[in-house]
N, C-alpha and C positions, 0 to 999 in steps of 0.2 A: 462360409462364415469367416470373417476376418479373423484375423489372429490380434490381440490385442497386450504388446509388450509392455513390460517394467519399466520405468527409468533407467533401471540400473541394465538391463538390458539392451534397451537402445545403445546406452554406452558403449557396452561392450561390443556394439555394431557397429558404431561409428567409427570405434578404435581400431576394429577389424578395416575400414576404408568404408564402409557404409553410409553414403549420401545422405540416403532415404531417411535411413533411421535417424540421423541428426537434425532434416529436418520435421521429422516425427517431433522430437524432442521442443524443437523451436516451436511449433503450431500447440504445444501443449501450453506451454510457458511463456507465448508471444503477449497473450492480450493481460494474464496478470503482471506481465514484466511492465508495459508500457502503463498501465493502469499506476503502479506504484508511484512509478517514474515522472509522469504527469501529476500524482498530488505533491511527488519531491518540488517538481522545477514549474509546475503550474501554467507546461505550456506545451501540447501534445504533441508537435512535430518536433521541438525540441527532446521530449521526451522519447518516441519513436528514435532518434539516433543515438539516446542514450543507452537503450533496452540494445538496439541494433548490436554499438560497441560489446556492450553485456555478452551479446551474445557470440559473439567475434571472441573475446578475450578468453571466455568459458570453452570454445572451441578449441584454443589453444592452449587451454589448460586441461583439457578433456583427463588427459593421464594421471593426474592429479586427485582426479576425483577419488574419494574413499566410499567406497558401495555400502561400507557401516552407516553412513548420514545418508539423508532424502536426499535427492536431487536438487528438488525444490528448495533447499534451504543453501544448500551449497549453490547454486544459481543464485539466488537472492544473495548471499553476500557479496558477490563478483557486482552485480547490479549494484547495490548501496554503495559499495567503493567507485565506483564509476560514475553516479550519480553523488556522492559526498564531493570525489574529487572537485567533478563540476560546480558543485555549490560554491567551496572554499575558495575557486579561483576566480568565477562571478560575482560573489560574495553577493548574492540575492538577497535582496529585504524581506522580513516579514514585515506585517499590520501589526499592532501592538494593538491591545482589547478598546483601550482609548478612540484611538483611530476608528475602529467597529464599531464602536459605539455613539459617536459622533453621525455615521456612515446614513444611523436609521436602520431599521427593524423591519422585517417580514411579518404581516401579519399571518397568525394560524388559522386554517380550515377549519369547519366546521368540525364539531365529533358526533360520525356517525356509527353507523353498522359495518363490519370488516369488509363488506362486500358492495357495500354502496359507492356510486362515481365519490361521490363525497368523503368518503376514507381513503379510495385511490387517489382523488388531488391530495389529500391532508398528507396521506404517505409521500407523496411525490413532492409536495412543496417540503415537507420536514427532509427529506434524502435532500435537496437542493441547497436549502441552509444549513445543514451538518456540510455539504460536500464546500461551502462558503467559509463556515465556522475550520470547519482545518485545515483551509489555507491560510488560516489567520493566525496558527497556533505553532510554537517552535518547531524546524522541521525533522527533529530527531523527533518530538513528539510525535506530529504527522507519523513518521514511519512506522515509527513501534505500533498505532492505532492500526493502520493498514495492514500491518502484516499478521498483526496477532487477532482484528476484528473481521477483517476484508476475505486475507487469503488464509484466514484459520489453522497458523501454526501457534504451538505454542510457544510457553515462556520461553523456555530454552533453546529453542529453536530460535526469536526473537535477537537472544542475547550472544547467539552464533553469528549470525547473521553482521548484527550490528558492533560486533566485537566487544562485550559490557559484559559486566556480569548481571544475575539474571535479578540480582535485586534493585539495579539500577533502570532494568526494563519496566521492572516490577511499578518503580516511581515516577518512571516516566508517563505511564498508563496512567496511573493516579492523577499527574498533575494533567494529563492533557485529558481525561475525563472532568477532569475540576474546570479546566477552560472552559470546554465545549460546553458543558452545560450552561456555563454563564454566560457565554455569548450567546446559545440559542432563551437564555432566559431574557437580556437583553431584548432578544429580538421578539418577542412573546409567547413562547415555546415553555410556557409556565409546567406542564405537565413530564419536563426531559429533567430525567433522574442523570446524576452525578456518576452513575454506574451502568448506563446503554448510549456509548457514543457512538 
């Protein structure tokens, strides 16, 4: 039976010269790195070399790491700075709601039974306009949603991460769940509460 490490373990394997374990560590962390990275920059190969550098830098910081914090949250902020960086020097536009709205609307599926084709399209076209809706919404919003709905950290983790304090993550949440709803209301997504983005 495998043996199945820590985070915090890996590390100390890696530090020790341990390949493997590091990238252990990458194959954990590979697909929500790139996943983030991609709602940041909106463009998945681009995102891929952002996660990559991410994980290049973090390797280089390995010593660094304090074994009291997740992993995962200490990686995520190395990401968001390497991904922020990129932002500020590209200076990427968003949509502004106007723009969305102008854009036209998805119609909603049918409301069926949880297990009927017809709630799995409803579900899949509703994931498809949320995943539209927050590329359309500021991208510090974007991130805060991602990290605290997607990869399920919480506040404080959140506002590690993104370097805020945690009442500012707090607001950030608020306003980009206040977006999202309305663009998915826009778009006829009449039943999307202000509080499941």
């Amino acid at each position: 039976m495998p043996v199945t490490y820590t985070d915090a373990e890996l590390v100390q394997q890696a530090l020790a010269g341990s390949q493997p374990a590091y990238r252990d560590l990458v194959s954990r962390y590979a697909t929500p790195a790139v996943n983030l990275a991609t709602r940041m920059v909106r463009d998945r190969a681009l995102a891929e070399d952002l996660a990559q550098e991410a994980f290049a830098r973090a390797f280089e910081r390995l010593a660094t790491y304090d074994q009291q914090r997740r992993f995962v949250s200490w990686f995520f902020q190395i990401l968001h700075n390497v991904t922020i960086d990129y932002l500020r020097r590209k200076h990427i536009p968003t949509v502004s709601l106007d723009d969305l709205q102008k854009a036209g609307a998805l119609p909603p599926a049918a409301v069926s039974t949880a297990d009927s084709p017809e709630a799995q399209a409803e579900k899949a076209a509703l994931a498809r306009a949320l995943d539209l809706a927050l590329a359309r919404i500021r991208p510090e919003y974007r991130e805060a949603v991602v990290l605290c709905y997607r990869e399920e950290l919480s506040v404080e983790e959140v506002a590690e991460i993104m370097s805020l304090p945690s009442g500012t993550v707090k607001t950030y949440l608020f306003r980009a769940r206040k977006e999202l709803a309305k663009i998915l209301s826009a778009q006829g997504w009449s039943k999307i509460s202000a509080r499941s983005p």
